[in-house]
C-alpha positions as CSV (number, residue, x, y, z in Angstrom):
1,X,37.7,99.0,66.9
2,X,34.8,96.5,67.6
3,X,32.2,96.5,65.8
4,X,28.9,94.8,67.3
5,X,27.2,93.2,64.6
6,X,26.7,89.7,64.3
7,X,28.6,87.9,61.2
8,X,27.4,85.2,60.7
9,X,24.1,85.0,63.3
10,X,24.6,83.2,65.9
11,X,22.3,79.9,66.0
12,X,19.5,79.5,68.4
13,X,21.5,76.6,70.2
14,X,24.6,78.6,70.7
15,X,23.0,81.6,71.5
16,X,21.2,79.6,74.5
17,X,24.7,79.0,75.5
18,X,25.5,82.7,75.9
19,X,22.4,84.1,78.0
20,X,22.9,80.0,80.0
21,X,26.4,82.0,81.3
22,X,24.2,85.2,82.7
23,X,22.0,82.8,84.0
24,X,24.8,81.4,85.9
25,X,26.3,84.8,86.8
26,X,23.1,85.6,88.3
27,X,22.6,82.6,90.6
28,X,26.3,83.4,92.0
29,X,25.9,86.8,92.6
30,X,22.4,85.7,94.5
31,X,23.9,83.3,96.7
32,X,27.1,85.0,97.4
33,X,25.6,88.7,98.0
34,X,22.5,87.1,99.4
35,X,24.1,84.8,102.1
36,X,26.6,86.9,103.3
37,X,25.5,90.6,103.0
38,X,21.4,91.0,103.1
39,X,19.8,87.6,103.7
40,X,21.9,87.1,106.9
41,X,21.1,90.1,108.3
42,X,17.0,88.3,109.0
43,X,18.9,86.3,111.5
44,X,20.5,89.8,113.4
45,X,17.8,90.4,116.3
46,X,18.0,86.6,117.2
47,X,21.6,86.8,117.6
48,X,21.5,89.5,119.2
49,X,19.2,88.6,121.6
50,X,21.5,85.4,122.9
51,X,24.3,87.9,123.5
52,X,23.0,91.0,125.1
53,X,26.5,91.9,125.7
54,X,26.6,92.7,121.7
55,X,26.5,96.5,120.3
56,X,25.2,96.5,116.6
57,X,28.6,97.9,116.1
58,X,30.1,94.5,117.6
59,X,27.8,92.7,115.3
60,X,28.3,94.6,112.4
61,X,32.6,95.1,112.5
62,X,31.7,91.1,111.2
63,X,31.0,92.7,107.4
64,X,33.9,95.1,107.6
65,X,36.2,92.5,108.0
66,X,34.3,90.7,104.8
67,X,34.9,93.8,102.9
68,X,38.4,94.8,104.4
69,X,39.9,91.4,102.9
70,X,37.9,91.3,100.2
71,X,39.9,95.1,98.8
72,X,42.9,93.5,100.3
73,X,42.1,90.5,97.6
74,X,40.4,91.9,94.6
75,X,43.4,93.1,93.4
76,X,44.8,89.7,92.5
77,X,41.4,88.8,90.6
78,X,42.6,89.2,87.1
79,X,45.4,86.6,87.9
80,X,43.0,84.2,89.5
81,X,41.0,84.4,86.8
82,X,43.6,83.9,84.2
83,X,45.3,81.4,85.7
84,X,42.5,79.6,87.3
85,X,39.4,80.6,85.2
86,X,36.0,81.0,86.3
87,X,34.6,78.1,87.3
88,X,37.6,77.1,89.1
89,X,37.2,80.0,91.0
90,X,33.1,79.3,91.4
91,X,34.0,75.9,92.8
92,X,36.2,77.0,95.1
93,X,33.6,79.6,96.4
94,X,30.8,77.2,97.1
95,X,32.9,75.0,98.7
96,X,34.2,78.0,101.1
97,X,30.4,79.0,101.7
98,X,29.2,75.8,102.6
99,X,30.8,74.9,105.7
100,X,31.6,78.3,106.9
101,X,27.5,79.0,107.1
102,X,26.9,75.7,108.5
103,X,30.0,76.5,111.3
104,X,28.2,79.8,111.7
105,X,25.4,77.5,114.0
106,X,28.4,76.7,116.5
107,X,29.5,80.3,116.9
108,X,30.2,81.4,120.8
109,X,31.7,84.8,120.6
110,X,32.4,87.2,118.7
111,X,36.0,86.0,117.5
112,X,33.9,82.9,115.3
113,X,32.0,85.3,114.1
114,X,34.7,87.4,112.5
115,X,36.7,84.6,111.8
116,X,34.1,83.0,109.3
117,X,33.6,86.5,107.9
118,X,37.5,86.4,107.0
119,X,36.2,83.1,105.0
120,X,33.4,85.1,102.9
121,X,35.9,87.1,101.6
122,X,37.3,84.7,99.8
123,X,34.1,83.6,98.9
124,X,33.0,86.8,97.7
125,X,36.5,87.0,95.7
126,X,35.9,83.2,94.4
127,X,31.8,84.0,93.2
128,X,30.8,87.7,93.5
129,X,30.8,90.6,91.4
130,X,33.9,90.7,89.6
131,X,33.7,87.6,88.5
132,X,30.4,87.5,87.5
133,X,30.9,90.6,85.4
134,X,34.0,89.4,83.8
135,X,32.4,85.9,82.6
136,X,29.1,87.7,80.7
137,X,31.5,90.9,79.3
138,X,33.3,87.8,78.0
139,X,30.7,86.3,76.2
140,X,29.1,89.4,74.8
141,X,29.6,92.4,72.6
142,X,26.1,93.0,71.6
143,X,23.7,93.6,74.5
144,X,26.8,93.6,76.7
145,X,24.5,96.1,79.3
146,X,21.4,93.7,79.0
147,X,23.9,90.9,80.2
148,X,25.4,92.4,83.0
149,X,22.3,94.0,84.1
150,X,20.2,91.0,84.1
151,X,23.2,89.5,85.6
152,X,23.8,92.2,88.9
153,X,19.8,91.5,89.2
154,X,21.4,88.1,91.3
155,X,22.6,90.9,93.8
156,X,19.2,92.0,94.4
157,X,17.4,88.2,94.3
158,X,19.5,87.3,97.3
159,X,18.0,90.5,99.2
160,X,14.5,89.8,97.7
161,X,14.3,86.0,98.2
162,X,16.6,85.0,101.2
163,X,15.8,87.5,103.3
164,X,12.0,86.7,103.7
165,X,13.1,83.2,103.9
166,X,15.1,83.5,106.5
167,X,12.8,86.0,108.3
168,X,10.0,83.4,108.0
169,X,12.2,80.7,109.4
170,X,12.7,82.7,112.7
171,X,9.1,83.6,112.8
172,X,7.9,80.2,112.5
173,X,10.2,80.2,116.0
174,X,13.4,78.0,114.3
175,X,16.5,78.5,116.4
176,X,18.9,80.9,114.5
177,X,21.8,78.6,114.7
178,X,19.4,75.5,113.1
179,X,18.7,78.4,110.3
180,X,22.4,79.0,109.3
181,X,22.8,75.1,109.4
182,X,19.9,74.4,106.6
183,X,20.9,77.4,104.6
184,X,24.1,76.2,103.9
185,X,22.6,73.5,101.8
186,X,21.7,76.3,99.1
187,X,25.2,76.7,97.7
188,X,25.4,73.1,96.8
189,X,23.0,74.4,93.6
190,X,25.3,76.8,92.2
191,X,28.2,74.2,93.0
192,X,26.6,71.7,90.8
193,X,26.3,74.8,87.7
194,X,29.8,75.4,88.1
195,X,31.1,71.9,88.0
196,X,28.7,71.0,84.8
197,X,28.2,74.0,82.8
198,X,30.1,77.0,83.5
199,X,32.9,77.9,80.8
200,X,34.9,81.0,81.3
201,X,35.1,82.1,77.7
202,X,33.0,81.2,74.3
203,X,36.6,79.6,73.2
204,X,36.1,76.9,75.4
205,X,32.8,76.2,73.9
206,X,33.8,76.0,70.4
207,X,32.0,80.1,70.4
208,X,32.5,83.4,69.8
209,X,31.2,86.6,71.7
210,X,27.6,87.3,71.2
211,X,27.4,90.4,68.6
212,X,31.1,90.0,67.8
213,X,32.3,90.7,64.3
214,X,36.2,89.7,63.4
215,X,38.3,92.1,61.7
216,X,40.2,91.2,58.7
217,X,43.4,91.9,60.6
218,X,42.6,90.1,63.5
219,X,42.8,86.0,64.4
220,X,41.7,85.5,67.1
221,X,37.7,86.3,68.4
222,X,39.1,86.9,72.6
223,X,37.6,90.4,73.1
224,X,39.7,89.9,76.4
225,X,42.8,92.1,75.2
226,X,41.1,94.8,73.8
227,X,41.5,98.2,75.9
228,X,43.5,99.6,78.1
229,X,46.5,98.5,80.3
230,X,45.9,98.8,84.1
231,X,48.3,101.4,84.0
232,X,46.9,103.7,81.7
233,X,43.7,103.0,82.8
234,X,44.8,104.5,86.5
235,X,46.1,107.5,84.8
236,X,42.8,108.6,83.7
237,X,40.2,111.1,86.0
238,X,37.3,108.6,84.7
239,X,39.3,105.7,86.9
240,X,39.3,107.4,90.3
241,X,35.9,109.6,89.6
242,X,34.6,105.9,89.2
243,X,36.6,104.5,92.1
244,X,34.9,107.1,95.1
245,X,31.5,107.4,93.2
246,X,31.1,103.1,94.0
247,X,32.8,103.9,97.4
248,X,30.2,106.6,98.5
249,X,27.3,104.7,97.2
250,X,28.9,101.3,98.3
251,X,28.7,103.1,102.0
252,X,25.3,104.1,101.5
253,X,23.5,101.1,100.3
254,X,26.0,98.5,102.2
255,X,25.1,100.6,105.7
256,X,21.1,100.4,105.0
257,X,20.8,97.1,103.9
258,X,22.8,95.5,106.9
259,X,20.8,97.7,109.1
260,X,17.5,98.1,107.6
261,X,15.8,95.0,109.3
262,X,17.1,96.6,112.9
263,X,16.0,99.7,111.9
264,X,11.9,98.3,110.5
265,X,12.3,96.8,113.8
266,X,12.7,99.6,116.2
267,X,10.4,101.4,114.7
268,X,7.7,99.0,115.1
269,X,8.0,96.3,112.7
270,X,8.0,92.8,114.0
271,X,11.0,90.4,112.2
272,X,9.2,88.6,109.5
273,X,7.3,92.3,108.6
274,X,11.1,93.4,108.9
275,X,12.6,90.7,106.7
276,X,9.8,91.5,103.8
277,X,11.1,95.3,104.1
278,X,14.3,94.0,103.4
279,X,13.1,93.0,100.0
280,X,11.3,96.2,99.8
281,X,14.7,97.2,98.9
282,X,16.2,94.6,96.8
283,X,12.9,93.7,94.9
284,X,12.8,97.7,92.9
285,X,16.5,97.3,92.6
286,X,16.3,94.0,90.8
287,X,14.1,95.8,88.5
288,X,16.0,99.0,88.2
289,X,19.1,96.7,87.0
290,X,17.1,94.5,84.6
291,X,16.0,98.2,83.2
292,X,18.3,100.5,82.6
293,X,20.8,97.7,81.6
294,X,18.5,97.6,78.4
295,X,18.3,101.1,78.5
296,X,22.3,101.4,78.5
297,X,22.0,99.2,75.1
298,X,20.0,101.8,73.8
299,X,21.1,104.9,75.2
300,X,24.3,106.6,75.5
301,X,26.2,109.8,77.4
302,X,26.0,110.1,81.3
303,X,22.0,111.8,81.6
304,X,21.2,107.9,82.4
305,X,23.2,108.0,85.7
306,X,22.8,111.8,86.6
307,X,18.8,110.7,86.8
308,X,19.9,107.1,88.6
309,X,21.8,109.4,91.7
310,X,19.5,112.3,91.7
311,X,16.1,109.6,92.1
312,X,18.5,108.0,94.6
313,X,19.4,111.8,96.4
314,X,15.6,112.2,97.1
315,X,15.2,108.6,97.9
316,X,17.5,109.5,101.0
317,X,16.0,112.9,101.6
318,X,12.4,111.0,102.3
319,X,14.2,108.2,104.1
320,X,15.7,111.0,106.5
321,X,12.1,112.2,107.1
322,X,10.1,109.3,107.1
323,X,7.7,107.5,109.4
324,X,6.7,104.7,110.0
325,X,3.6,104.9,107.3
326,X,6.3,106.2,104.5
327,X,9.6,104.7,105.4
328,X,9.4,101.8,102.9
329,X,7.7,103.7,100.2
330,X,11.4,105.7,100.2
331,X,13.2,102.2,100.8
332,X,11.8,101.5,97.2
333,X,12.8,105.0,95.4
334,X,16.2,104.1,96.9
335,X,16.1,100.4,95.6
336,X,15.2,100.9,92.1
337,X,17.3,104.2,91.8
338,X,20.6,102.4,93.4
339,X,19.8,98.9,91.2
340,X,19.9,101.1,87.8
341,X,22.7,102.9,88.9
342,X,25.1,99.5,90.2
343,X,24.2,98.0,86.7
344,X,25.5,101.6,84.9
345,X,28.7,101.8,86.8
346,X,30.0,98.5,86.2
347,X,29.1,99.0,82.6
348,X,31.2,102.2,82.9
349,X,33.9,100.4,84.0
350,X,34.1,98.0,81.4
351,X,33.0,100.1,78.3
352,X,35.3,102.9,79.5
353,X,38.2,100.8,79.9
354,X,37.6,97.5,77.8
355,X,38.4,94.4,79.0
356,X,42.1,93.9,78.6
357,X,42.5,94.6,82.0
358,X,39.3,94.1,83.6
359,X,40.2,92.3,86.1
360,X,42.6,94.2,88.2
361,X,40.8,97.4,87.0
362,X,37.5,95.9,88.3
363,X,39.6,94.6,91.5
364,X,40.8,97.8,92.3
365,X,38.0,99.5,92.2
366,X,36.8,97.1,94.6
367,X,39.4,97.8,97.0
368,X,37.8,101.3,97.8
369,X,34.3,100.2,97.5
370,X,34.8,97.1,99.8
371,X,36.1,100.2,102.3
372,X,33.6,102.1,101.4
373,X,30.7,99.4,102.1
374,X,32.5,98.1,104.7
375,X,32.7,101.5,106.6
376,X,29.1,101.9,106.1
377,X,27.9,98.9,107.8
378,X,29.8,99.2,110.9
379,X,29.5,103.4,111.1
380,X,25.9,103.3,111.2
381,X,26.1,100.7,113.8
382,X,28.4,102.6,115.9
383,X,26.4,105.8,115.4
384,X,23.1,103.8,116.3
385,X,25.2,102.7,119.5
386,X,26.2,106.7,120.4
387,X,22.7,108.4,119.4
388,X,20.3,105.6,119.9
389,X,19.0,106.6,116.2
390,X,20.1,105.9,112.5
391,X,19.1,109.9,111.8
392,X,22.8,111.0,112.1
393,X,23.8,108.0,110.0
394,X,21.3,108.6,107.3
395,X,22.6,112.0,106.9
396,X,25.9,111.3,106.2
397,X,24.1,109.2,103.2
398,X,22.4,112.2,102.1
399,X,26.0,113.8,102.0
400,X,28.3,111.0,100.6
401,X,25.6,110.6,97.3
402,X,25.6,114.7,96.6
403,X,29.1,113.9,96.0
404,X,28.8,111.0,94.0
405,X,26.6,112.8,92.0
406,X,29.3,115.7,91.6
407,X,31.8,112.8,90.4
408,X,29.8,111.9,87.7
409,X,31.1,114.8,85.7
410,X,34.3,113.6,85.4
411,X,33.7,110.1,83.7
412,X,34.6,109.9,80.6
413,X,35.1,107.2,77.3
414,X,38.6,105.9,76.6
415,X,38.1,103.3,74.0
């Protein structure tokens, strides 16, 4: 069993090196999430306003197709990762992103569109959540939940911080296709962190794990193969209760946040007002991760994510019934309910399981969540297309996270 004291303390130096690695994790999960699932969506009305022909559903079948291949490929993400290691697989991601945002300026139809989406899959394979979650559960024992917590905040800071910027680049009356082109200069930063700095374990650096205390029957400090095999780990009710409670919520938030700034929009907002809405959502979340991460150090049992769903159940109910005056003050309950929560269940999935096989217990997981969010984004476009509301649409969200909250009771500890 692990223990999580430190023996001997860790010196300031290499400690730097540990919380340099969340650091890192953080600025990937901002500029994957953040270019290709919330800041992108600022650019929506523009693009839809050159092609009239367009439903939002046409528009938004683009991130189902992200999400679709991304399942398909999170699967394999343990053996990229051992075979390829992290910042391999960082490199790679950036250099995906780069040109495929800068292509996005030259689309003409539809087909482009979806095509470059099948290319932020891999991107989102190469630099998203998996792998950011992975590197920092590597490098810590102690304050494992302040680490990945601090690290999902990236999710949020790409929401938060790209989103206005875009926004303020269309106000300011730049061309949408001129906005994609200078935005894919932004990877090259995280490009240059993985190339320099990024190592996929504390081995690499000459380290250990933060907080991690070697056995005397142990040689080797890799907290990698402690845990479950994949195929134990799918035997277990926690596994699947996991699995649909990210694929309900994954529906939920993925569906609002690619359609929030259409929403703000029709019912009265103009698109930079719109784009700052955006990070109405993304801004509490940040926090709620940063939060009860530290909280999950602290605090243990499930209370912390019964109270994470039910804030984000109400959240819904007042989104349902709001107006224009009180829409964003739910848009906030939601965000800072659905950032704690995210942080808890990846937690969950690590704790519960350990990290032997993290990877393709992470990846599959992913595989119904990547539906799940998927589904949500184009659904509530289709079912803006049929009603000419998102009221039917954000009543299936009210639904899918009374359910979630249901699943909760079946997670459970397994190492």
């Amino acid at each position: 069993m692990l223990t999580t004291e430190v023996q001997p303390p860790l010196t300031q130096q290499r400690t730097r090196k540990h919380w340099l690695m969340v650091f890192i994790a953080m600025i990937s999960l901002m500029v994957s999430n953040g270019m290709i699932f919330t800041g992108i969506t600022a650019f929506d009305s523009s693009i839809l306003a050159e092609f009239p022909e367009w439903s939002r559903a046409d528009l938004k079948l683009r991130e189902l197709i992200t999400l679709i291949l991304l399942g398909l490929l999170a699967p394999f993400i343990g053996i990229f990762i051992d075979r390829l290691g992290v910042r391999v697989l960082m490199i790679v991601g950036c250099l995906v992103l780069i040109p495929s945002y800068f292509a996005y300026g030259y689309v003409t139809n539809l087909l482009h569109i979806y095509i470059i989406h099948g290319f932020f899959a891999l991107v989102m394979v190469s630099c998203g959540l998996n792998v950011g979650v992975i590197l920092v559960s590597n490098w810590f024992v102690k304050n494992r939940g302040t680490a990945i917590g601090i690290t999902i905040v990236g999710t949020s800071l790409g929401g938060a911080l790209l989103a206005p910027l875009f926004g303020s680049w269309m106000a300011a009356g730049m061309d949408w296709r001129q906005g994609f082109q200078l935005a894919s200069i932004i990877p090259t930063f995280l490009l240059l962190l993985a190339v320099f700095l990024v190592k996929s374990k504390p081995a690499e650096a000459g380290l250990v794990p933060y907080g991690y205390q070697q056995q005397a029957n142990t040689e080797t400090h890799d907290i990698s193969q402690h845990g479950l095999s994949y195929v134990e780990a799918l035997k277990t009710r926690s596994f699947w209760a996991i699995t649909f409670i990210a694929m309900c919520t994954f529906y939920i938030l993925m569906g609002l946040q690619a359609n929030l700034v259409l929403h703000l929009q029709d019912i009265g907002f103009d698109i930079q007002a719109a784009a700052a809405g955006l990070s109405m959502l993304f801004i509490p979340a940040l926090i709620g991760k940063f939060l009860f991460g530290l909280f999950a150090d602290k605090f243990h049992g499930k209370k912390i994510l019964y109270a994470n769903l039910l804030l984000m159940f109400f959240g819904l109910l007042g989104l349902l019934f709001s107006s224009t005056a009180t829409v964003l003050t739910a848009v906030v309950i939601i965000g800072f309910a659905w950032g704690g929560f995210y942080t808890l269940l990846q937690l969950n999935a690590v704790n519960n399981f350990g990290l032997k096989a993290s990877g393709k217990i992470l990846g599959t997981i992913t595989v119904l969540d990547a539906l799940g969010g998927g589904l949500g984004i184009y659904l509530t476009g289709l079912i803006f297309d049929i009603y000419g509301s998102y009221h039917h649409a954000f009543v299936i969200y009210v639904v899918l996270c009374a359910i979630a909250l249901a699943l909760i009771s079946q997670v459970k500890k397994h190492v």
